[in-house]
C-alpha positions in Angstrom: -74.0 114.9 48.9 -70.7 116.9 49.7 -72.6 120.3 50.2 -74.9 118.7 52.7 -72.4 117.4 54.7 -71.0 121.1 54.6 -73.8 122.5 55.8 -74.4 119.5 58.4 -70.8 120.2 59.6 -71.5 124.3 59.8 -75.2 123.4 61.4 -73.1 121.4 64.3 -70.6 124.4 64.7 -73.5 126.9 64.7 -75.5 125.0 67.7 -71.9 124.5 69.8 -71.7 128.3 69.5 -75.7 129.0 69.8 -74.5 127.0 73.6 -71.2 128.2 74.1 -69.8 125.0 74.6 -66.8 124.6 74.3 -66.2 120.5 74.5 -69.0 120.6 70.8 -67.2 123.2 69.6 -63.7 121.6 70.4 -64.9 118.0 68.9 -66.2 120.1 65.6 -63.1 121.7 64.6 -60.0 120.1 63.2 -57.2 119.8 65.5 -55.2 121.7 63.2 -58.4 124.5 61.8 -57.5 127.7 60.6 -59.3 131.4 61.7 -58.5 134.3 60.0 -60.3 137.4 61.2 -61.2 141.0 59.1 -61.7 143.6 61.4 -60.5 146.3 59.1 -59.3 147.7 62.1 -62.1 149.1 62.8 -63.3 146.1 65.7 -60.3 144.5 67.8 -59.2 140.9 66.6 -56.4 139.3 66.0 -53.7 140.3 63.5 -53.2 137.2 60.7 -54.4 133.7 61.4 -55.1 131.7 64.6 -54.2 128.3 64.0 -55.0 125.0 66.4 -58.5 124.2 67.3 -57.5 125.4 70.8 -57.0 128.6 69.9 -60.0 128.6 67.2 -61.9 127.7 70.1 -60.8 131.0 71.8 -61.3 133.2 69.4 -64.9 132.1 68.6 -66.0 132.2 72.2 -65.0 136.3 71.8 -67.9 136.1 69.3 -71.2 137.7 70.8 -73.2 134.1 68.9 -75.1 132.9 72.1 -74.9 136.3 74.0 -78.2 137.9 75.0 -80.1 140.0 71.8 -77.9 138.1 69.5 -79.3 135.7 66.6 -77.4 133.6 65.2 -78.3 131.9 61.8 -77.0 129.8 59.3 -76.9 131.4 55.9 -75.6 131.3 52.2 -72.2 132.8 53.0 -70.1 133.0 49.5 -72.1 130.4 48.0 -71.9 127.7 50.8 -73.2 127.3 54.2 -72.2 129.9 56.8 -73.2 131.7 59.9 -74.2 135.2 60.3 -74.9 137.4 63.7 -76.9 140.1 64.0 -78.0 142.1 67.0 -81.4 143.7 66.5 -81.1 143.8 62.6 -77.6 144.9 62.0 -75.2 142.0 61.4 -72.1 142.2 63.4 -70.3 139.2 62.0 -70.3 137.4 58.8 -68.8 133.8 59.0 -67.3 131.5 56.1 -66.4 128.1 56.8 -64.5 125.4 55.1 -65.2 121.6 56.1 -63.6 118.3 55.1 -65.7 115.1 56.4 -67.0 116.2 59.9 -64.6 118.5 60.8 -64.2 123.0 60.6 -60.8 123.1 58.8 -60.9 127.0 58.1 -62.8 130.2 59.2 -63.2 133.6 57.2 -65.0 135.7 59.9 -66.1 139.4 58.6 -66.4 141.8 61.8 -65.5 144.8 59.7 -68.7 147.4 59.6 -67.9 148.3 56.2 -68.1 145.2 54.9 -71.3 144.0 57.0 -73.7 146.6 55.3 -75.0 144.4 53.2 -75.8 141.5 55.6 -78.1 144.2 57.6 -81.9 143.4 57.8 -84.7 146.2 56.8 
């Protein structure tokens, strides 16, 4: 039952970015969720974690999800319910998520290239 409501939790998260809005995405995250961004600085992000669901919030809008020629799915990310992004078939994000009840208490989101070849479509 716990993995369902995992991926039930991610599956809310993934529509509130799907529309962008920002009130679904606000009520989905725990007030005190975690994001912590790779980059490899090879993509611009923030350096270390972004902490508050305000500031989650802001961060995830930066994501292309919801943006014209972007898909965004939900996937087997690490073994548990993620999202991924791809624009025409290369990925350009990778997301993990941790979840306790209803709520996004933690992100892991991959923007690195080098790391994202795998995640590509053929």
């Amino acid at each position: 039952m716990r993995a369902n409501r995992h991926e039930q939790v991610v599956r809310r998260f993934a529509e509130a970015c799907r529309r962008r809005d920002v009130t679904a995405l606000t009520a989905v995250l725990d007030v005190d969720a975690v994001a912590t961004c790779d980059g490899g600085g090879m993509v611009p992000g923030p350096n270390g974690t972004v902490r508050g669901a305000n500031e989650v919030v802001r961060l995830v809008m930066a994501l292309p999800a919801g943006r014209a020629g972007v898909e965004l799915t939900v996937e087997s990310v690490n073994g548990r319910a993620g999202l991924a992004l791809h624009r025409a078939s290369r990925a350009v994000a990778v997301v993990g998520a941790e979840t306790a009840g209803s709520k996004v208490t933690a992100l892991w989101i991959v923007l690195n290239p080098a790391k994202l070849g795998g995640w590509h479509r053929r």
